[in-house]
C-alpha positions in Angstrom: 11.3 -14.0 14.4 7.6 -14.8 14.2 6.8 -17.6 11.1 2.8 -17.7 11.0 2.1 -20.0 7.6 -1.8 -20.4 6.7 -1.8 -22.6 3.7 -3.7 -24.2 2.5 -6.5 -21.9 4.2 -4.5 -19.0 3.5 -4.1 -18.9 -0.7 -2.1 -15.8 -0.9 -1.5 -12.4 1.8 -1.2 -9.1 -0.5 -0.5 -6.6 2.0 -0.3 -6.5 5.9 0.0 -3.1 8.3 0.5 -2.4 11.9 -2.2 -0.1 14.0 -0.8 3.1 14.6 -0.7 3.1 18.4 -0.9 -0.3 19.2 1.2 -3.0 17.7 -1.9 -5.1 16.1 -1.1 -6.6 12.7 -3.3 -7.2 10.3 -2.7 -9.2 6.9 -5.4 -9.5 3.5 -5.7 -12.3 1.4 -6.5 -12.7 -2.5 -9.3 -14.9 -0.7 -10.3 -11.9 1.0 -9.5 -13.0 4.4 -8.6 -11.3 7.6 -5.4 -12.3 9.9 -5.6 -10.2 13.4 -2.0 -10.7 15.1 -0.9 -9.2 18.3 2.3 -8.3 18.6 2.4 -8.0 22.2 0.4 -11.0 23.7 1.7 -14.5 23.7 -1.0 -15.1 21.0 -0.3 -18.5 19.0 -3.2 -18.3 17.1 -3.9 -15.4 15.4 -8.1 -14.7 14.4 -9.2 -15.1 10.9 -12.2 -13.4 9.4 -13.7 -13.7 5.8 -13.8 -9.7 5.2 -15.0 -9.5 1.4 -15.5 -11.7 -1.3 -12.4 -11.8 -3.3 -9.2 -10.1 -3.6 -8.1 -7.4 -1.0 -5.9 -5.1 -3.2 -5.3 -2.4 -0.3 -5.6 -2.5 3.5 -4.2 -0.2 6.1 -5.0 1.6 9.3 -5.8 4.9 9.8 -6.5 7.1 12.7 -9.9 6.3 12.7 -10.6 2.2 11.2 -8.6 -0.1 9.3 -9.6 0.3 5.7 -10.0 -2.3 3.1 -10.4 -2.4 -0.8 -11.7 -5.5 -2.8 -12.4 -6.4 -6.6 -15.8 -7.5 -5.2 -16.8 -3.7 -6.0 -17.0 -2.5 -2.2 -14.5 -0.7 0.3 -15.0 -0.9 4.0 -13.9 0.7 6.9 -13.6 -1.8 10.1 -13.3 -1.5 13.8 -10.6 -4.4 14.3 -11.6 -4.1 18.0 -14.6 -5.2 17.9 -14.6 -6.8 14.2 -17.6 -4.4 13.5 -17.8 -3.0 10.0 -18.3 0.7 10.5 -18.9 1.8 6.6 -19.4 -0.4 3.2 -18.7 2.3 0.5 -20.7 0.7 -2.8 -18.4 0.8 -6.1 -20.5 2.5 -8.8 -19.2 0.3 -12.0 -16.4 -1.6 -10.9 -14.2 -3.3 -8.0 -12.2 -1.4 -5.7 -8.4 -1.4 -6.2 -7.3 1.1 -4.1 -8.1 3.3 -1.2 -7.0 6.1 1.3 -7.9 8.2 4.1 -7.3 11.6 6.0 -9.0 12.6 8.9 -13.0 12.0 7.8 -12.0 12.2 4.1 -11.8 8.5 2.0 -10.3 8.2 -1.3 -11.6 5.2 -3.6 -10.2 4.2 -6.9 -12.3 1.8 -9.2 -10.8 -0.4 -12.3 -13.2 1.5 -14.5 -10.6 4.7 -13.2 -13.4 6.1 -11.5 -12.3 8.3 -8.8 -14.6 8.9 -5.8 -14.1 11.1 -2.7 -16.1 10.2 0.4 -17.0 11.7 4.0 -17.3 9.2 6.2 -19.9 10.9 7.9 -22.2 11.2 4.9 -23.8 8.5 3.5 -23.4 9.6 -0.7 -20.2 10.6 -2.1 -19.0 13.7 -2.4 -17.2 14.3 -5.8 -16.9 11.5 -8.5 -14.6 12.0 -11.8 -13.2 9.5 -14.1 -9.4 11.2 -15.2 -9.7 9.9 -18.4 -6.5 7.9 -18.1 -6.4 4.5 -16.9 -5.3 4.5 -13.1 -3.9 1.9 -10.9 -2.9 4.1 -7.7 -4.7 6.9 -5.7 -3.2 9.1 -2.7 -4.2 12.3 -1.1 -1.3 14.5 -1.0 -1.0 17.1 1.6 -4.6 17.7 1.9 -8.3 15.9 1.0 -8.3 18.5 -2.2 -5.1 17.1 -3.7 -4.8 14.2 -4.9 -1.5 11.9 -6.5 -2.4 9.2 -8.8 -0.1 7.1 -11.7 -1.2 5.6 -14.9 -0.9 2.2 -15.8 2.5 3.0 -17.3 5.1 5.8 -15.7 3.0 8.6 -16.0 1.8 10.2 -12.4 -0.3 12.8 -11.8 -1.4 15.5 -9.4 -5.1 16.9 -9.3 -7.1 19.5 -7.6 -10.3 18.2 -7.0 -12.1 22.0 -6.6 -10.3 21.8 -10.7 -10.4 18.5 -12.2 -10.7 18.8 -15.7 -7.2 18.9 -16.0 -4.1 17.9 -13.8 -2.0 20.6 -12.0 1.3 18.7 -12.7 2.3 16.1 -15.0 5.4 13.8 -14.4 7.4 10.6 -16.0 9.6 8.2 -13.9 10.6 6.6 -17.4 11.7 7.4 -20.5 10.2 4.2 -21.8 6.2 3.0 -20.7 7.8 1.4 -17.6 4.2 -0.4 -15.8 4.0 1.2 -12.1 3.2 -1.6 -9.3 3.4 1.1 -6.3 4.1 3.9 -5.0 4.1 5.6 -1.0 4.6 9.1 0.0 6.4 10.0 3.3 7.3 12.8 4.9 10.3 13.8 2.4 9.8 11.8 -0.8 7.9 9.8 -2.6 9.3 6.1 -3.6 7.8 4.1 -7.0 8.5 0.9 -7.8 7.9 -0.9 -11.4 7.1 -4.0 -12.4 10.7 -4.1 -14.2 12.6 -3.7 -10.8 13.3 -0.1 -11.1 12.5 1.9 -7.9 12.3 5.7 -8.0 13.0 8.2 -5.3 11.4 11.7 -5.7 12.3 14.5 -3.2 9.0 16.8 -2.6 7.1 19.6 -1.3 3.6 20.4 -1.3 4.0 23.3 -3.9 5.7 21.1 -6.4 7.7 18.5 -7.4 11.7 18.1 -8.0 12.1 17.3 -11.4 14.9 15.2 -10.2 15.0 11.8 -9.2 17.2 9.2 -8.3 17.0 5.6 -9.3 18.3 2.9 -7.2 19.7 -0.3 -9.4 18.1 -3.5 -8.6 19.8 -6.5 -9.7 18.1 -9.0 -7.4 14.4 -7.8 -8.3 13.0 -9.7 -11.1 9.4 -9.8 -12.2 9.4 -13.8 -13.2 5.2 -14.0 -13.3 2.0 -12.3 -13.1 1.2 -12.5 -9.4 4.4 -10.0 -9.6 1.5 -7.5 -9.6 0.3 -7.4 -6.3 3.9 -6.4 -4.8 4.0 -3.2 -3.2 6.7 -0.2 -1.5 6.1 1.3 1.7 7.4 3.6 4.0 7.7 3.8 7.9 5.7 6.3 9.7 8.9 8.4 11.4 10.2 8.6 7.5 13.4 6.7 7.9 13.0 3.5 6.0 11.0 2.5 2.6 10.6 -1.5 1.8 9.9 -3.5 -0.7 10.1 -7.6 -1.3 10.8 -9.6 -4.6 10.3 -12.7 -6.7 13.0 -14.4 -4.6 11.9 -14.4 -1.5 13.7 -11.6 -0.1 12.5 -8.3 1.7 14.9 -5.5 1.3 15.0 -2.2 3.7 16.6 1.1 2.4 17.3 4.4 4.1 14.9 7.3 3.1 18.2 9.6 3.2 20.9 7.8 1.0 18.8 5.2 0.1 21.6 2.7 1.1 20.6 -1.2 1.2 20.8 -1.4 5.2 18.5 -5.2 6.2 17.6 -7.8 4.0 15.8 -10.6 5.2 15.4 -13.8 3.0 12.6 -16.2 4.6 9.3 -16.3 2.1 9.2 -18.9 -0.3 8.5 -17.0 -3.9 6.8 -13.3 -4.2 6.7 -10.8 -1.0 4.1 -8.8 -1.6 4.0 -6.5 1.0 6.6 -4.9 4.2 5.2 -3.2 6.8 6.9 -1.1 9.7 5.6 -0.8 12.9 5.1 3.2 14.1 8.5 3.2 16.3 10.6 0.4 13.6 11.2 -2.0 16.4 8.8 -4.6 14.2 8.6 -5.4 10.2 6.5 -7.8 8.8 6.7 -8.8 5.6 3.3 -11.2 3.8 3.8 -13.0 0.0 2.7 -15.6 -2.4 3.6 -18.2 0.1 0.9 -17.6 2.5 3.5 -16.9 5.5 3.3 -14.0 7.7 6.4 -13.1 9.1 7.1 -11.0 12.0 11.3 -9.6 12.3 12.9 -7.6 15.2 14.5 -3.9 13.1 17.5 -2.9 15.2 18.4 0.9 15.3 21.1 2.2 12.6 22.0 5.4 11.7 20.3 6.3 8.5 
């Protein structure tokens, strides 16, 4: 295990992601820092760079740049390599709190609920809508003309962007107006979690959705304070494992399949925000309200 604690430079790390074909970790901060780790040097000190302004609500790595959203109304795409910013994509009203990519095609998501849909090869955006409900989460699904996005409750919804005056599909998690904090689609299903401790598990295809779901009791989760809004699910890249962390410190792993409780590691001090596989699960790293980024070995189980 791997203990890297930046406090008090460090306030809090929202989210943290491994590159795709090497294993370079990166971690945000809500100060809208930078932490570059390599996994596979006998690197003590990892590099820190001041990124944005303010919070980093999303940050992952595609095939193509790591990608960053920020409240200080910008999203970026970054060579880590090099540390050269590649494109600064200019919110139209309001920050930036969430972002995605597929190939050339970028996905922004302001807090106004402005959706915007980018090329990264042209300079202006290509298609702007605002859904008309408020929005928290944006993902493309299947292709860069559907899209997935939830409400600020348990609604989700699923858009074609060539028809967006009204949503193709329509969907509750809740019965009650349960608030969303995440959601991640892999290969199979797609996993929510609420800020009440409930996690979801949809199975899916890319015609439409199973109306059935299964929920997965959570005793241990418990939402004690506000900063409670920054944690996150995730999912590994060879769709085996989906992740989340809790108010108590704890990081818990689950099998995509039977979504059986199969690691949980206890070592932040407070909120873990984020979990993060590398692509062959040999790595997870897990970031929170502590400040701490913490890198764990994931032995093989069957799943």
């Amino acid at each position: 295990m791997v203990v890297l604690r930046f406090n008090p430079e460090i306030i809090k790390l929202l989210n943290c992601s491994f590159s795709l074909k090497k294993n370079i970790l990166a971690a945000c901060s809500s100060n809208g820092k930078l932490i570059i780790f390599d996994t596979n040097l006998n690197q003590k000190i990892p590099r820190i760079f001041q990124l944005h302004k303010t919070e980093i609500l999303r940050s992952f790595f595609s095939n193509k740049a790591f990608v960053t959203a920020s409240l200080d109304r910008t999203c970026s795409l970054w060579n880590i390599d090099k540390m050269e910013k590649i494109r600064m994509l200019r919110m139209f009203s309001s920050g930036g709190i969430d972002i995605d990519m597929l190939d050339d095609m970028i996905l922004t998501l302001e807090i106004s609920g402005n959706l915007i849909l980018w090329d990264r090869r042209i300079a202006q955006p290509l298609n702007l809508f605002h859904s008309g409900i408020p929005t928290q989460n944006c993902r493309f699904f299947g292709n860069f003309e559907k899209i997935l996005t939830c409400s600020a409750f348990s609604e989700f919804y699923l858009w074609d962007l060539r028809y967006k005056r009204k949503p193709l599909s329509i969907f509750s998690i809740a019965k009650s107006k349960t608030e969303v904090s995440s959601f991640s689609i892999s290969k199979s299903f797609f996993f929510c979690l609420c800020k009440n401790g409930q996690v979801s598990r949809f199975s899916l295809n890319f015609d439409k959705f199973s109306l059935g779901y299964k929920k997965i009791k959570i005793s241990c989760f418990k939402t004690v304070n506000k900063s409670c809004n920054f944690v996150s699910i995730s999912t590994d890249f060879l769709g085996e494992f989906f992740a989340y962390g809790n108010s108590r410190g704890e990081s818990l792993i689950r099998s995509q399949k039977t979504c059986k409780l199969l690691k949980k590691f206890n070592v932040h001090d407070g909120n873990v925000n984020c979990v993060a596989f590398n692509n062959n699960n040999r790595l997870i790293a897990t970031c929170g309200d502590d400040g701490s980024l913490i890198i764990n070995h994931m032995k093989k189980k069957n799943v």
